[in-house]
C-alpha positions as CSV (number, residue, x, y, z in Angstrom):
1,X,-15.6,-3.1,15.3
2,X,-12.6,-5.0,15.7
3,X,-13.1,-8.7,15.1
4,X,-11.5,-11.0,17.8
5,X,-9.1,-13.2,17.8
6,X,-9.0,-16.5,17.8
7,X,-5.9,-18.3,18.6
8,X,-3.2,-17.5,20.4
9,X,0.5,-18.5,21.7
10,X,3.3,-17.5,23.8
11,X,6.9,-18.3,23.1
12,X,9.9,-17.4,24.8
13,X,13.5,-17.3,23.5
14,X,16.9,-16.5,25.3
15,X,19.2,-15.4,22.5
16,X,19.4,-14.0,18.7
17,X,19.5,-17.4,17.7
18,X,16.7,-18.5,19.6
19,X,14.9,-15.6,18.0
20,X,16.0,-16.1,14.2
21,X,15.0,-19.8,15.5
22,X,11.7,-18.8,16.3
23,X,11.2,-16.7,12.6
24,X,10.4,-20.7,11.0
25,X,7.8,-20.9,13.6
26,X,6.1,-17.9,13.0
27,X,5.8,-18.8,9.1
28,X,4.4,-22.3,10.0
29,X,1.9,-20.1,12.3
30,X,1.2,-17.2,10.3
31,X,1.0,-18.9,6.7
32,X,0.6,-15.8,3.5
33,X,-1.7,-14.0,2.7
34,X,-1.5,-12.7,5.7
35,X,-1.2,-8.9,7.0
36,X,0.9,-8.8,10.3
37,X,1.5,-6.3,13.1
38,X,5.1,-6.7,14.7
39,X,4.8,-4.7,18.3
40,X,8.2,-4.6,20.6
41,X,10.2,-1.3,21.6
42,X,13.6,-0.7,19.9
43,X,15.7,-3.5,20.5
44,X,13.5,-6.4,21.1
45,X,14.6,-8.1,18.1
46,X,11.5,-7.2,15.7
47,X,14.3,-7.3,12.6
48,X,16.0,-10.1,14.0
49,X,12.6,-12.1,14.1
50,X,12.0,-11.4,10.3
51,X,15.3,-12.2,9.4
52,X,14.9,-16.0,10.7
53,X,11.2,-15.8,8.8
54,X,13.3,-14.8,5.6
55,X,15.1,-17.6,6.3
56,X,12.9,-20.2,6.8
57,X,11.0,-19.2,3.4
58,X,14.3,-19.3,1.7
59,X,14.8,-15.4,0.9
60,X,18.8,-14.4,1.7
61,X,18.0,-13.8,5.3
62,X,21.5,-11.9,5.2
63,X,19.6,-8.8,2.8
64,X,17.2,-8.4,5.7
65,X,17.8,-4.7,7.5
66,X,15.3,-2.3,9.5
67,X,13.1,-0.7,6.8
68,X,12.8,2.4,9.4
69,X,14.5,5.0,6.7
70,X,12.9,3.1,3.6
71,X,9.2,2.2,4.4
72,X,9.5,-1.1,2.5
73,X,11.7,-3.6,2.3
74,X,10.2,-7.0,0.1
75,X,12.6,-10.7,0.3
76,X,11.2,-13.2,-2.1
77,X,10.9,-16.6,-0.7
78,X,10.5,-19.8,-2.7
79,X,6.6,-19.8,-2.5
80,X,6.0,-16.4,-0.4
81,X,7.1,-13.0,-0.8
82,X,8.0,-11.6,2.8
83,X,7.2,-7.7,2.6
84,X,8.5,-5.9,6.1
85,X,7.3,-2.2,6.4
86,X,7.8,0.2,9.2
87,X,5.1,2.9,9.8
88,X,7.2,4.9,12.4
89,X,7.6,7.8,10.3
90,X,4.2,8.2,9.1
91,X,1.5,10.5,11.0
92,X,-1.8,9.6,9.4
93,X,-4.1,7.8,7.9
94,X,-3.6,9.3,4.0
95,X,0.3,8.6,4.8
96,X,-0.5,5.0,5.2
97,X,-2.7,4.4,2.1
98,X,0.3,6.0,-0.3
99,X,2.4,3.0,0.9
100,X,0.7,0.0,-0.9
101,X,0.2,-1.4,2.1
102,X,-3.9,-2.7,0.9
103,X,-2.4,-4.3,-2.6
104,X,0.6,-6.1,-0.5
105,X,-2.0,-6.9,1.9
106,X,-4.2,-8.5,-0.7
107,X,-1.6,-10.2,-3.0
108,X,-2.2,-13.9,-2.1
109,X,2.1,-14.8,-2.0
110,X,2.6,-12.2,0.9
111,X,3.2,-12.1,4.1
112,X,3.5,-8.8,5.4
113,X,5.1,-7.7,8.2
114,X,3.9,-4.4,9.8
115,X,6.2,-2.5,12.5
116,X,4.4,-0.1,14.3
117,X,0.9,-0.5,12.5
118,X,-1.0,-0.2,15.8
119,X,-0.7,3.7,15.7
120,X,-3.5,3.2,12.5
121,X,-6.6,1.9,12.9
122,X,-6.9,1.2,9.3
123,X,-4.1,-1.6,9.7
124,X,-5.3,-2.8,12.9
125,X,-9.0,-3.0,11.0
126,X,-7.1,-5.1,8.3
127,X,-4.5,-7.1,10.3
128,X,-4.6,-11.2,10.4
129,X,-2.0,-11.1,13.3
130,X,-0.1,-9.5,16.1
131,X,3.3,-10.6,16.9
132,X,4.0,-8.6,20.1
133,X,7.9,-9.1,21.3
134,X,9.0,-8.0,24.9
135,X,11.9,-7.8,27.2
136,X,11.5,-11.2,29.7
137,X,13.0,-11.3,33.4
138,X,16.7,-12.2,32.0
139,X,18.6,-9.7,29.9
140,X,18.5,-11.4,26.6
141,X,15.2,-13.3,27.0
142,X,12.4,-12.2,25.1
143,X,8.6,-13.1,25.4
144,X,6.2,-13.1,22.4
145,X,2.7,-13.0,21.9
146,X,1.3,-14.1,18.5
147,X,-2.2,-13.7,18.0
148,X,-4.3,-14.5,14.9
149,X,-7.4,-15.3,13.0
């Protein structure tokens, strides 16, 4: 049984900037421990979104990169480790518990950031949030949806 959520918000941004802009919102918001899903097709600026959280913990936001090919990529923060993972590749359930995703998930410094984690029920069990990131009515606008508990 999923549990619900029980806040919510909706921001908007109109350009990469706006977006790295809106990374030091999202770590005011969605303070570590915490076990994130980031939602958005290719393109929606998923990478760009954790590269302006990097930022705003003070990791070198310039290291940040997809972790599609890698699984995990980890930026250490002043305070907060920001661990980014992408699931894409995986295809079940076992796959996903030989990542370390439960012990990043628990360490109390992390904030981990989960692209494509809504193809497990495991991590959707587990998550704190959902960041979900789509195309708005303008080409470079983008819509977000952050929910949490």
């Amino acid at each position: 049984m999923m549990r619900e959520w029980t806040r919510e918000k909706r921001l908007r941004t109109r350009s990469e900037n706006g977006t790295l802009g809106l990374g030091e919102i999202m770590t005011e918001l969605l303070v570590a421990p915490k076990l994130v899903v980031l939602r958005g097709d290719l393109g929606m600026g998923k990478t760009t979104l954790v590269r302006g959280m990097a930022a705003a913990l003070g990791a070198d936001a310039s290291e940040v990169t997809s972790p599609t090919f890698t699984l995990v990529h980890e930026y250490r923060g002043r305070k907060t480790r920001l661990i980014h993972l992408d699931l894409y590749r995986l295809e079940n359930e076992a796959e996903v518990e030989t990542t370390g995703l439960w012990e990043m998930a628990d360490a109390g410094d992390a904030l981990v950031m989960v692209e494509w984690g809504e193809k497990f029920a495991s991590v959707m069990e587990r998550a704190d949030a959902v960041v979900s990131m789509e195309q708005g009515e303008v080409e470079n606008e983008r819509l977000l949806h952050v929910v949490w508990r």
